[in-house]
C-alpha atoms as one frame of an Amber mdcrd trajectory, in Angstrom:
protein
   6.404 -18.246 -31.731   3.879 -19.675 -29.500   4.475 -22.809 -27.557   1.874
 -24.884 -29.434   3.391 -23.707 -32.655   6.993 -25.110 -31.838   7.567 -28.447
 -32.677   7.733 -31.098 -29.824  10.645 -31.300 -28.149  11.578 -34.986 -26.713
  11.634 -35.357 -22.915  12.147 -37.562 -20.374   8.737 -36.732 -18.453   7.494
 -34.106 -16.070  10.203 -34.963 -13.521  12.967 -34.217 -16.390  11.297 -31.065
 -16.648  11.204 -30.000 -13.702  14.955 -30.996 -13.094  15.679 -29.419 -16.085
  14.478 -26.348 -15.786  13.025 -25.312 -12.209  15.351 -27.394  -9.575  18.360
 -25.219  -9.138  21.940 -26.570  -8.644  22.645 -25.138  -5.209  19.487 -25.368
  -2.869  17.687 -21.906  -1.641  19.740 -20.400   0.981  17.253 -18.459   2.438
  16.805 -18.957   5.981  12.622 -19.456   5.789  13.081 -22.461   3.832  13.822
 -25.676   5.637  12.986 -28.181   2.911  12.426 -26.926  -0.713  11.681 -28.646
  -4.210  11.534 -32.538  -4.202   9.029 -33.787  -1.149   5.502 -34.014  -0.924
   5.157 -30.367   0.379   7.788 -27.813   1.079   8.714 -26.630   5.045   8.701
 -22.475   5.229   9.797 -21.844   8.742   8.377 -18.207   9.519  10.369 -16.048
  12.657   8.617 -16.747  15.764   5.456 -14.828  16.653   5.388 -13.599  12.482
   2.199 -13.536  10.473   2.118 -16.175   6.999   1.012 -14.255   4.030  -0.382
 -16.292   1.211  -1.463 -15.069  -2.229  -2.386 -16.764  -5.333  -2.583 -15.584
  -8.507  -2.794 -17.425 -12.084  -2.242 -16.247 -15.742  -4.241 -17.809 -18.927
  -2.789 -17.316 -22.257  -6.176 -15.472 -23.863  -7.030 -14.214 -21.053  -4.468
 -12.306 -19.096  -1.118 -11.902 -21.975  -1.145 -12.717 -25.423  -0.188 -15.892
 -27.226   2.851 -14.196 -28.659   4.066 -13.331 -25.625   7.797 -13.497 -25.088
   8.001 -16.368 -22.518  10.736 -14.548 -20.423   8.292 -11.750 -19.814   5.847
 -14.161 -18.930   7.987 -15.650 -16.325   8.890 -12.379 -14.559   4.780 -11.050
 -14.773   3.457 -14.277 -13.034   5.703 -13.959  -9.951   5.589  -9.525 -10.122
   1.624 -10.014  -9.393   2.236 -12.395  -6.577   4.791 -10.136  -5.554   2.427
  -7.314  -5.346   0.152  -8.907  -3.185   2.951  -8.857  -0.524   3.469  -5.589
  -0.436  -0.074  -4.181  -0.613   0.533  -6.330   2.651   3.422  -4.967   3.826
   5.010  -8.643   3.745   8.577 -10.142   3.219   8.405 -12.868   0.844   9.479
 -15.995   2.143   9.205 -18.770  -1.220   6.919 -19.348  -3.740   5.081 -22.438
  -5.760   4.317 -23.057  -9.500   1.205 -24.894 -11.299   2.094 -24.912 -14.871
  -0.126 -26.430 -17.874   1.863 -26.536 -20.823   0.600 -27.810 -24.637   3.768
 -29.732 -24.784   7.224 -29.448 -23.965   9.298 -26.519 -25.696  12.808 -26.245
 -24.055  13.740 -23.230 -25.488  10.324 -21.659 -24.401  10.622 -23.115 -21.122
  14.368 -21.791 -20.430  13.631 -18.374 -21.072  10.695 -18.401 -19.056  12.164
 -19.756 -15.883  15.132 -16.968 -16.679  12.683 -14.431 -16.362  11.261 -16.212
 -12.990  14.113 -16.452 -11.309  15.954 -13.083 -12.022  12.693 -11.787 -10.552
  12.902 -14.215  -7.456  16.504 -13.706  -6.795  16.267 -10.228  -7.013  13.395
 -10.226  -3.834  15.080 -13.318  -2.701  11.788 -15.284  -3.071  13.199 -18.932
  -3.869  10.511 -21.479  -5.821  10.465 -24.615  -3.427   7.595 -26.512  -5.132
   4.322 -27.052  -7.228   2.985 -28.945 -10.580   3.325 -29.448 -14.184   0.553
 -31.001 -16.254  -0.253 -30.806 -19.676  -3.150 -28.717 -21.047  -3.789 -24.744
 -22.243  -1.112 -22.976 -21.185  -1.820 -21.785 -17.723   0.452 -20.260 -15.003
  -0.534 -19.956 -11.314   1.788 -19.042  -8.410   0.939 -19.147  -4.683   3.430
 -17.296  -2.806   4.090 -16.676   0.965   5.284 -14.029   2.773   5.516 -12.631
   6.359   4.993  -9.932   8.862   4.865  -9.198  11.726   1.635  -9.036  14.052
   0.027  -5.418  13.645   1.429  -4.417  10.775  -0.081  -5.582   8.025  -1.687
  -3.213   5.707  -5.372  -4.284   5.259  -7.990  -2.959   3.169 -10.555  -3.006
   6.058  -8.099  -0.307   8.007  -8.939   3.183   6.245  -9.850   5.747   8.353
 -11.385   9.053   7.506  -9.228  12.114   7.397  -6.783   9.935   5.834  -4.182
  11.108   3.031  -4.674   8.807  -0.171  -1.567   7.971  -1.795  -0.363   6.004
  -4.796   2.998   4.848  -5.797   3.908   5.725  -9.148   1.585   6.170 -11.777
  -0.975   4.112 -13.486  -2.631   3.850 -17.009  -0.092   2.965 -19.460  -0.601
  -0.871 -19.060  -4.043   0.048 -20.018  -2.688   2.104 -23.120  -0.008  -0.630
 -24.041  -3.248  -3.347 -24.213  -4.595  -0.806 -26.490  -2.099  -0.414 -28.683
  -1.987  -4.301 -29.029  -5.340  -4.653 -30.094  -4.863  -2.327 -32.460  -7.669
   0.378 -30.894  -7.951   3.011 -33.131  -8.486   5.681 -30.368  -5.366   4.743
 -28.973  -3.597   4.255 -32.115  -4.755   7.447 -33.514  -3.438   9.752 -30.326
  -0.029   7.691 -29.598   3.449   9.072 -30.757   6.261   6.893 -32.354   7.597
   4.134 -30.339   4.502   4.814 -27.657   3.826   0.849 -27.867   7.503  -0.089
 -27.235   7.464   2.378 -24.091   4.723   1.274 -22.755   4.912  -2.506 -23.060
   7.472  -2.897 -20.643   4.740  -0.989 -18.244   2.163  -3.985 -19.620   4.613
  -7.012 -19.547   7.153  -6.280 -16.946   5.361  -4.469 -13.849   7.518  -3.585
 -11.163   5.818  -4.759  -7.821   6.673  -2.675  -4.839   7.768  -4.955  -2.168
  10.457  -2.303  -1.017   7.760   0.312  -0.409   5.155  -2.292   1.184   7.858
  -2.833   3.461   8.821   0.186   4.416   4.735   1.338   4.950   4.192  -1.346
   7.066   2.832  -0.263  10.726   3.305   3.498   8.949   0.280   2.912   7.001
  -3.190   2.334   7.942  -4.727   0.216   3.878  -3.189  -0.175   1.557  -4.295
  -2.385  -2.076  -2.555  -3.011  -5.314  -3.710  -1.534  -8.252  -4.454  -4.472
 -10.609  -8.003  -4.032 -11.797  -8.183  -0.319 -12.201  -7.323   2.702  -9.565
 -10.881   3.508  -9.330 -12.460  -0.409  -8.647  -9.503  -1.125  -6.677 -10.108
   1.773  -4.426 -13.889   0.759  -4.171 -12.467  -2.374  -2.587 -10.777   0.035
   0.550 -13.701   2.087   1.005 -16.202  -0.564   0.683 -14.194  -2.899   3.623
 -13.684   0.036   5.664 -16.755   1.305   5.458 -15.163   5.588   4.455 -15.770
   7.520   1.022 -12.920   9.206  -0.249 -12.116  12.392  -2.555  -9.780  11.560
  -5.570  -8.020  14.769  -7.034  -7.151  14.642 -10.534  -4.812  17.571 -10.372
  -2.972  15.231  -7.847  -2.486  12.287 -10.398   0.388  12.074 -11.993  -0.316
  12.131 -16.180   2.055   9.444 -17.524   3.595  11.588 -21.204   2.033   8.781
 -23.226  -1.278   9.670 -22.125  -1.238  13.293 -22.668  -2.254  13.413 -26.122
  -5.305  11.100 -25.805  -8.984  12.822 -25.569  -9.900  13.598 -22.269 -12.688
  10.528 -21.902 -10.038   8.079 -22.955  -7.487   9.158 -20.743  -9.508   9.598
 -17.657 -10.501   5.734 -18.898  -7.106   5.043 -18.461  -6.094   6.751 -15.555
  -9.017   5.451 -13.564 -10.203   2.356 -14.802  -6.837   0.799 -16.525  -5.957
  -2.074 -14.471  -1.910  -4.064 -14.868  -0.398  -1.323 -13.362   0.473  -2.713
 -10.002   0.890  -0.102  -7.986   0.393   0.647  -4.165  -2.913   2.841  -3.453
  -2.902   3.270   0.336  -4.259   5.633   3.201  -2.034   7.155   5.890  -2.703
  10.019   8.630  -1.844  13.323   7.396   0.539  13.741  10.259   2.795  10.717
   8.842   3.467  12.885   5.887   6.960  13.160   6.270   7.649   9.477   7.174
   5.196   8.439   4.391   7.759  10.867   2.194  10.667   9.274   4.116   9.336
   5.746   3.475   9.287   6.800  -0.663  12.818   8.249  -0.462  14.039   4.802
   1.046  12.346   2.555  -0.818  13.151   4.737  -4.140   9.862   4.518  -5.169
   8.029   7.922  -6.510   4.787   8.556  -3.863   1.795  10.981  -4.712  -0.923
  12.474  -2.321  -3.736  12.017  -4.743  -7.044  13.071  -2.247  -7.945  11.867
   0.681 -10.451   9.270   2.529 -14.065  11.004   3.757 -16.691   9.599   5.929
 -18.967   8.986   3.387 -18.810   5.053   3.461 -18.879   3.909  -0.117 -18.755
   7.324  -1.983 -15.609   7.989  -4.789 -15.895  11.920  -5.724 -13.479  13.028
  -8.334 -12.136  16.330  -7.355 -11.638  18.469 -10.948  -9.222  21.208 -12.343
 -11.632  23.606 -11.131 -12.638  22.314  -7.971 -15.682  20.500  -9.329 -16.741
  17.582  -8.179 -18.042  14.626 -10.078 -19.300  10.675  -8.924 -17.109   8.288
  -9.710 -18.031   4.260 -10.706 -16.039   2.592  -7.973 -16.076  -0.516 -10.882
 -12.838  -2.491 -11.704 -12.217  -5.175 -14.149 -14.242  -8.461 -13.809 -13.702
 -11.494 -15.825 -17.256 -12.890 -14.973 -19.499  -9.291 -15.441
């Protein structure tokens, strides 16, 4: 059930709420935070000489999960994408806030949705020290802050050309899962049995890479997270760095869910799927081994997938048979 289709629950205001639900019993414990949840703003105290890292990111039930959505899925997905803006940074996360519109007030929602929140905060030890609650559509926006230290962040301006291009993981099956929720036939038509249970845990639940971001940091020269589609979010690097790059599709790893779909759709998927949140990021091809040593520490699976060229602007998909074919460097949009 959706919030607005539970019955009111009685309260004792926004306050209660947030006592109830986001104001943990002991205080955060992390060292970065010197005064959390209950002033007007909340003190982060970053090491001396280290770089703040700020992200925000916001959810819309409609637009970005939904209204079924189980609510403690919800709570883990608005902090994983915040998350993932760290470590396309290369940044230790330091505390987060919360702006949160509800229809009304559902315990039961609510306490399943901060479970999810927090298992994901504890387990990057990311503590919530403030934000809002109002009511309205139900809306969820996180800024979070993180930190690094001077010359080491990973930006997207940073690409250089001779450059390996890597990418954590694999992407596509959040696009496929969406898919399968609308009820596409093309997708519904080439997926096996339980395909949509697989895969929604790729949709719902991403897994953000701080560990690796981490571990690239001063190793790597750009890096980006892939949230609106490999290809788009790749335009974003070679636009701001002004390179080209060559994308081998022999080199991508083919998720099994997306074997079976025709060619078109799963190059759609593979290239222009966007939820996957992994790290797409350049590195010089004599790092190889610490790149490889950086994956084997961070246990997180890293592919050479092409590599960066000085054609500023140009994508060029590299086929099976060496062809090569022009690639849209377009990613999602929600105003185009």
């Amino acid at each position: 059930m959706t919030p607005r289709e539970n019955p009111p629950v009685t309260a004792g205001g926004e306050f209660d709420l947030i006592r109830r639900h986001f104001q943990r019993t002991a205080p955060p414990s992390v060292a970065a935070v010197a005064l959390g949840i209950g002033d007007d703003c909340a003190l982060l105290q970053p090491s001396p000489g280290g770089l703040l890292a700020v992200s925000s990111d916001m959810l819309v039930e409609g637009v970005h999960f939904f209204p079924d959505a189980a609510p403690e899925a919800l709570g883990h997905k608005a902090l994983a994408v915040n998350l993932s803006d760290l470590a396309a940074m290369g940044a230790h996360p330091l505390g987060f806030t919360l702006a949160l519109a509800l229809p009304r007030v559902d315990d039961a929602w609510l306490t399943a949705f901060s479970r999810g929140l927090f298992a994901l905060a504890d387990a990057h030890a990311c503590p919530l020290v403030g934000g809002d609650t109002t009511r309205g559509p139900l809306n969820l926006c996180i800024t979070i802050f993180g930190e690094l230290r001077p010359g080491q962040a990973l930006r997207r301006d940073a690409a250089q050309a001779g450059d390996d291009l890597y990418l954590s993981g694999a992407v596509g099956e959040a696009r496929l899962a969406l898919e399968l929720l609308r009820g596409t036939p093309w997708a519904t038509a080439h997926s096996g049995p339980g395909a949509l249970s697989r895969l929604r845990e790729r949709l719902e639940r991403p897994a953000p890479r701080v560990a690796l971001g981490q571990a690239l940091a001063g190793l790597a020269h750009a890096a980006i997270d892939v949230s609106d589609g490999l290809a788009g979010d790749l335009g974003h690097i070679l636009r701001a760095s002004r390179v080209g790059a060559h994308l081998e599709l022999a080199a991508l790893p083919l998720p099994p869910d997306l074997a079976g779909l025709p060619e078109d759709r799963r190059f759609e998927c593979l290239l222009h799927g966007g939820d996957d949140y992994e790290l797409l990021f350049t590195a010089a091809p004599g790092d190889r081994e610490r790149v490889q040593a950086a994956a084997r520490a961070s246990q997180t699976p890293v592919h050479r997938i092409g590599c960066i060229t000085p054609n500023a602007g140009q994508l060029r998909l590299i086929g099976t048979q060496g062809q090569t074919v022009a690639v849209p460097t377009r990613g999602f949009d929600h105003f185009a």
